[in-house]
Every structure is written in C-alpha cells, then in structure tokens.
N, C-alpha and C positions, 0 to 999 in steps of 0.2 A: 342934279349934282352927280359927277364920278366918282366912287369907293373903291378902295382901296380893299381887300379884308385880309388881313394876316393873323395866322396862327401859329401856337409852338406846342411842339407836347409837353404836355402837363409831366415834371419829375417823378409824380406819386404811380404815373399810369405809362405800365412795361406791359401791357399784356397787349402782346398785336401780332399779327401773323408777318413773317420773311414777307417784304417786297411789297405792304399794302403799308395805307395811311392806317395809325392807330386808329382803335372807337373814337378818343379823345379828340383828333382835331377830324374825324369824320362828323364828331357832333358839335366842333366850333364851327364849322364851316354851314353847316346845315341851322344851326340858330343864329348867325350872321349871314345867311343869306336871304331868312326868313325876314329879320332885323330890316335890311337894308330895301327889300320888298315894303315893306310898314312905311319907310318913309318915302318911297317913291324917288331912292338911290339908285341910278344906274351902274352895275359892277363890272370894275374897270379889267381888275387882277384881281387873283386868289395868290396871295404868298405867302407858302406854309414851309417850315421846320418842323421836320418831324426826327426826334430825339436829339435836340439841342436843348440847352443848357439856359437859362436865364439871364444867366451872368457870362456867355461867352457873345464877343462882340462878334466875331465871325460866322456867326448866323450865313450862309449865302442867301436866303430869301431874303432875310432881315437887312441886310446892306445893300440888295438891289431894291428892297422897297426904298429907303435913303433916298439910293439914285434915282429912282420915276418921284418919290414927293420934290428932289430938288427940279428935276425937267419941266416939273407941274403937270404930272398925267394924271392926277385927280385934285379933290379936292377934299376929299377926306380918307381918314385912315381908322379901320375899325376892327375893334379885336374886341375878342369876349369880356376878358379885365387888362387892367393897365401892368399885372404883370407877366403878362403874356407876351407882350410888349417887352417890356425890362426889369430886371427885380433892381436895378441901378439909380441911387439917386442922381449922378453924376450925369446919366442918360438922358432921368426924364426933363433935369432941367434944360441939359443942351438941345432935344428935339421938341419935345410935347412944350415946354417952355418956353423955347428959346426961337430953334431954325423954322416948327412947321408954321407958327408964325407968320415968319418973315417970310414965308413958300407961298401963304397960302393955303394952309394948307389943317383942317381941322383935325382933332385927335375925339374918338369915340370910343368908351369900352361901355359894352351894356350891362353886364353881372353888378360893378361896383360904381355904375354911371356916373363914368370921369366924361366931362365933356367940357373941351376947350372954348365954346364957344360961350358958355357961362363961366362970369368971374366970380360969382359968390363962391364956386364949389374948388375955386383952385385951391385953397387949404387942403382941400379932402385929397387933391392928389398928392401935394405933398407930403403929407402925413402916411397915404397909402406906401408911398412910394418910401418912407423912410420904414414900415413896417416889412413891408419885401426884404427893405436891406437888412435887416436885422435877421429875416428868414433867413436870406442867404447865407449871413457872417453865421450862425449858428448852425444849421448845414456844410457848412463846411467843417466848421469844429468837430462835428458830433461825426462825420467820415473822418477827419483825421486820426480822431479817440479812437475807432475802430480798426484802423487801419496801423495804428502803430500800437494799440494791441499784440495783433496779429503776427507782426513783425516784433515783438518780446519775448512769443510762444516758437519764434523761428517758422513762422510760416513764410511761403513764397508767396507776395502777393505782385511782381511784377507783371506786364503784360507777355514780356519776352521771357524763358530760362537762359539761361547765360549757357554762351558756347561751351559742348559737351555734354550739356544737357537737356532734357526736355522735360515739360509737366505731365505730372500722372493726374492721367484723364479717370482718374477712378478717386484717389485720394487729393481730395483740393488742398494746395499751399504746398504739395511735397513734390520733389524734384525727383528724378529717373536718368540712371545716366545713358547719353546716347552714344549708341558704339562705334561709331562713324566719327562721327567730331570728337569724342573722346580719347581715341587714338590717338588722332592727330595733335591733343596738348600734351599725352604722352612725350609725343615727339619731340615736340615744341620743348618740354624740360629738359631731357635727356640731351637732345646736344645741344643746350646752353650749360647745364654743368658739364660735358666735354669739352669746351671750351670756345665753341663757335660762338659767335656775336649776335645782337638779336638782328642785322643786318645781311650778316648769312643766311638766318634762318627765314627770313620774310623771303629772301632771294631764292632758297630752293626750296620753298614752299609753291612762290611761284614759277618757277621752271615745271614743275613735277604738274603744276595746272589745278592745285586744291584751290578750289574758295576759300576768301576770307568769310570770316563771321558772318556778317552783313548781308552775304552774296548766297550764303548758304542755305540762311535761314529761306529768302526768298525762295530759291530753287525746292525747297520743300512744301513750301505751297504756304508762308508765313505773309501776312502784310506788312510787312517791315521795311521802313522807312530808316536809310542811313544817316547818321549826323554830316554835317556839313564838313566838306575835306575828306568826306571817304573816296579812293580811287577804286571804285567799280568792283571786279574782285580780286583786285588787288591786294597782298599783304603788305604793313608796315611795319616798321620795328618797334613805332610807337606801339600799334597792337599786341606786339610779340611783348614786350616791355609790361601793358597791363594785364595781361595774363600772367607774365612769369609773377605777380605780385598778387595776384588774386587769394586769401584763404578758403574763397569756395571750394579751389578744387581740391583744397586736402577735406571737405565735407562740413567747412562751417559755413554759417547762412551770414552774409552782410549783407542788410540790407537801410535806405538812407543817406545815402553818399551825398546825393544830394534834394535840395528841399523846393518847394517854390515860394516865390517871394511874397505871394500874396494870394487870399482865397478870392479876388478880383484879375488874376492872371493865371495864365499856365506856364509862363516862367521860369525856370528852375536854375539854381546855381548851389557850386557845392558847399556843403555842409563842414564845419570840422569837426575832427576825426573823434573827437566827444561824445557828439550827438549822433555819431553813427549806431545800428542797431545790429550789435554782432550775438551770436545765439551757436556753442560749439556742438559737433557732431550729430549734425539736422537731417544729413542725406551722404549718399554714400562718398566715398572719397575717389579721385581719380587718377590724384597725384598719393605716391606712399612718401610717408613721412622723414624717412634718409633722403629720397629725392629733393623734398621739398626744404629740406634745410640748407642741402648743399646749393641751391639756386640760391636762396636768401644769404648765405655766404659769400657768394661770386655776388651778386647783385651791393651787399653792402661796403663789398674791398672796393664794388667802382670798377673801370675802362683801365688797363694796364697802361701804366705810362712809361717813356722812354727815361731810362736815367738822366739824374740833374735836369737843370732849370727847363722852361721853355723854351724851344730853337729859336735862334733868328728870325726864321720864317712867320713865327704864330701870329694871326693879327692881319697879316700883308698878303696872301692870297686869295683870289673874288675869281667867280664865274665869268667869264667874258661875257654870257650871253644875256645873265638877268643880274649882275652885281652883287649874288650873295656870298658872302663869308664862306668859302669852302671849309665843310667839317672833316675831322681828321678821327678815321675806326682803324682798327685791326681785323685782320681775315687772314689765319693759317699762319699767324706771325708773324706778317708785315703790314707796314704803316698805310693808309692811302689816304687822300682827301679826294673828297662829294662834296656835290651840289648840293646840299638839303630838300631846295626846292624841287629840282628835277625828282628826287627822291619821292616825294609827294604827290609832284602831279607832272608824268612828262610830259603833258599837253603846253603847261604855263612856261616849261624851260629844258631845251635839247639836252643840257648839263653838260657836266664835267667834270673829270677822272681822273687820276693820277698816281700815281707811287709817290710818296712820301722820297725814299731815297732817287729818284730817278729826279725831281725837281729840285734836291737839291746839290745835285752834281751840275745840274744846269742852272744855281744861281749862285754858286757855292759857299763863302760865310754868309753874306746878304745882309751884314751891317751895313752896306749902304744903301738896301734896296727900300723903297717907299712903298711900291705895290705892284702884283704880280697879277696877273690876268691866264687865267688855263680856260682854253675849248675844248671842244669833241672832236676828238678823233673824227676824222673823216672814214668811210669806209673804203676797207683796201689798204690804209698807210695804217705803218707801227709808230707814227710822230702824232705826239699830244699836240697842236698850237700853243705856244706859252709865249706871255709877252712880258717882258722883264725892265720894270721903268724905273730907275736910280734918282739919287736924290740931285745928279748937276743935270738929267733927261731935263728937257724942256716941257711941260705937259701939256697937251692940247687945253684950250680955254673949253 
C-alpha cells in the first residue's frame, strides 16, 4: 500500500530555528515513518505545515494532500492524531467521513488510533474530533480575552504602525513617531485646512513622487500586503480622506475598527463605532490640536457647493470611455468633473476631465439635454470631445 504522511506543527511548540522544520514535526515525521515501516507501507509523500494553524483551511501542503488523495496517489493518509489533520468537525466529516471514502482512500492517526478502516471506533473520531472543536472555539476566546485586554490598557497590538509611525522595538504595544512619514501627514493637514481638496492633495503628492502608505511601508523592508484597489504607489483622496479623520495622529490609540466574523475564519468586516477600542493620549501626537480641529471643521461643513439648487447638468454627464457618472470637486475655486474610475485605476479607464463652466457654455440651460458623454483630451488639442444627445436626438439602439 502507498502512504500518504502529513504533519502540522503542534500550536503549543514555537521553539525552532529560522528556516528549519520544528523538533515537533521532525518527530511526527520520524514516528510516522517508523509507523508506516511497521506495516510494510510504501511512502508515497511527506506533506508537512510547519506553523499553520488547525483551523486554517489554506494549509498549502494540506490542500495539495486533497488533490493527490482525490488523483489516488495513495491509499492511505497518516498523521500522528486526527488533529493534526483538522481541529474541524465540519472537515472530519466532509474528508475522513465522507470524500477519502469515496477516493479510496484510508485515514490513520497513530497517537489517538483513528482508523477508517474500522467501524466500531468511528464514534471515537467523532467525539475526538468534537473535542478539537471545543479546543479551538476556546482558544480562540482566551486570545481574544487577551488581546482586547491589551487593547483597553492602549496597547498597539497591530501587525502594521499606522502611517507616521513605527513600533518601538524596545517598549512592546507603544508606538514612535516616524520622521519621514510624519511629515508628510503634517502636510497632508495643513493644506487641507488651507483649503486644497483631498484631490489636490493625493495629486501633488504624486507629482512631487512620495509613496503612498502601502508603498512605503514596503520600500522600508515591511511585508505588507495592500488591500484590494490600491493603485501601486499611488495616492488617493480616499486615503487622504482616512487620515484627515484618524484620532491617532493627535496621539489616541484606536484600535478594533473592525472584527472578524468567526474564530473558524479570517474574515474581517467592520465593527460599529461602540465596540471600537479608543484609549486617549497613548503615544505621541503628530498632528497639534488647532490643526486638528480646524480639519474636522472643514471636513464636517462638507465640499462647498455652488449657490441654489443643483444645475441642470447634475445626474446627465458619463465618461465616454467606461460610463461612469462624472464626479464634480473644486481645485483653487473652480468647478470640474472626473472620472472616479479613471481616478482609481488609470489602467481600467483613460478618463475624463472637464471644467464645470466650460461644459456648460457648450450645452447651455440643458433642460432638454438626456445625457452628455466627455473624453480625454487628445494630446496636443485644447478641445475636451463632448457629445451632447437631447431629448428629440434619435439614440442609437
């Protein structure tokens, strides 16, 4: 017969050296291959996790072992105990119960001798396998307990410091401002209660060649993985926007924003503002407290709007190139309307640009206009493309 043998490291056992297998599965591997000599198993693969998780499905050994028991490149599968395997009831039924079954395919653990191939002892695995789960659901509780703790006392226990700052590598949970990125939110306040837009400010931010957050971290040698829609190092207003709103950077700790859904996921979505964990004057401040007020003033008056109602216009202007609603900001006291999208990512959409009053000389009241379409300037010409379709226009089907 061909074996299978898969290990994980054990959660209790952290003591191993950078770049080797822990002791723990140097010794699952070494009494499962002992094991599998006993019975005169020929070993097919060795599929180990080393520091994963029990309850995390994305094991990479663990979901290519999957794939060879579904091919049928053995026929059994052998691990020290059945939670080595999965601390998941949910798991053992659909594989050990269910698919290796129907593969072909047999389940072995030696320590707490789960073996598929007898049915008297299948109670014992589910029973094991509902004790795991209990392990887990209360491991996760008893970190959580700790961990929002820690976060009451105003400790920093994220992975990342938030831009501006860095962890003091001496003092655990307390934050250090860094003088580099610090500046730069300096900046970031100061001409937004000047009056610049956080659209200006992501614009010569990038002109001038700083990294965003994201981009920065990396370049200093961080493993930082950007959320999904970041543009490279690119700045946005959306990011300019959650800074100017941050209270870290006048020096209080928030932390909890958001939770995850379940101690069987890594999931996370945000929290309300209740269950957030705020803790004041934790670490030092970056922003001064007139600064900071004057921003949350400009931020709560809102985008200045033009006197009386909404124009004619509102509503009936789209990108020609990708169909989105062109957004309308202010820069230096006049009107314009953007692409959004282009704004975002200008790989997904060339965009489109325009003066507010320059489109509407060329549509002029525009009570009878249905919908206006603006492109990009070509290079070279001072003419927007703008296509202007009224409500007797014929429209293409």
């Amino acid at each position: 017969m061909k074996a299978a043998i898969y290990c994980r490291l054990s959660e209790e056992d952290r003591n191993k050296r950078a770049g080797d297998d822990s002791g723990s599965i140097t010794n699952q591997k070494n009494m499962l291959r002992q094991y599998a000599e006993e019975q005169h198993w020929q070993i097919c693969d060795i599929y180990s996790d080393d520091d994963y998780a029990g309850a995390d499905r994305n094991r990479p050994e663990f979901k290519r072992l999957l794939r060879d028991a579904e091919a049928g490149r053995f026929d059994v599968v052998l691990c020290k105990t059945q939670s080595r395997f999965t601390r998941e009831v949910e798991l053992v039924e659909k594989y050990i119960h269910g698919l290796f079954p129907l593969w072909g395919v047999r389940f072995v653990s030696v320590v707490d001798q789960a073996d598929t191939s007898s049915k008297a002892n299948k109670k014992t695995r589910q029973i094991n396998a509902l004790i795991n789960e209990w392990y887990l659901e209360d491991m996760s509780e008893n970190i959580r307990s700790v961990l929002d703790n820690r976060r009451k006392n105003g400790w920093h226990i994220g992975a990342f410091a938030l831009y501006g700052y860095r962890k003091d590598t001496e003092h655990k949970g307390r934050l250090l401002v860094d003088g580099d990125a610090a500046q730069v939110v300096r900046e970031i306040f100061t001409k937004y209660a000047q009056g610049f837009t956080m659209s200006d400010i992501a614009r010569q931010l990038n002109d001038a060649g700083i990294p965003n957050p994201s981009e920065y971290k990396r370049r200093i040698g961080m493993q930082y993985k950007a959320s999904q829609g970041a543009m490279g190092e690119k700045w946005r207003r959306e990011t300019i926007g959650e800074m100017l709103r941050n209270p870290m950077y006048i020096g209080h700790m928030v932390q909890g924003r958001n939770g995850s859904v379940s101690y069987k996921t890594k999931e996370c979505r945000p929290r309300d503002k209740s269950l957030w964990f705020v803790v004041e004057n934790t670490h030092e401040a970056i922003i001064g407290r007139a600064l900071w007020d004057a921003v949350q003033e400009r931020l709560q008056r809102g985008p200045k709007r033009s006197p009386g109602q909404k124009g004619p216009l509102a509503g009936k202007v789209f990108c020609a190139s990708c169909g989105s609603a062109l957004q309308r900001h202010q820069s230096r006291g006049r009107w314009y309307l953007q692409c959004p999208a282009h704004s975002r990512n200008k790989e997904h959409c060339p965009g489109a640009f325009i003066a507010e009053e320059r489109l509407a000389e060329m549509a002029g009241e525009g009570r009878d206009i249905c919908r206006i379409e603006v492109g990009r300037r070509l290079p070279g010409s001072r003419d927007v493309p703008v296509t202007i379709r009224r409500m007797d226009d014929r429209l293409p089907k």
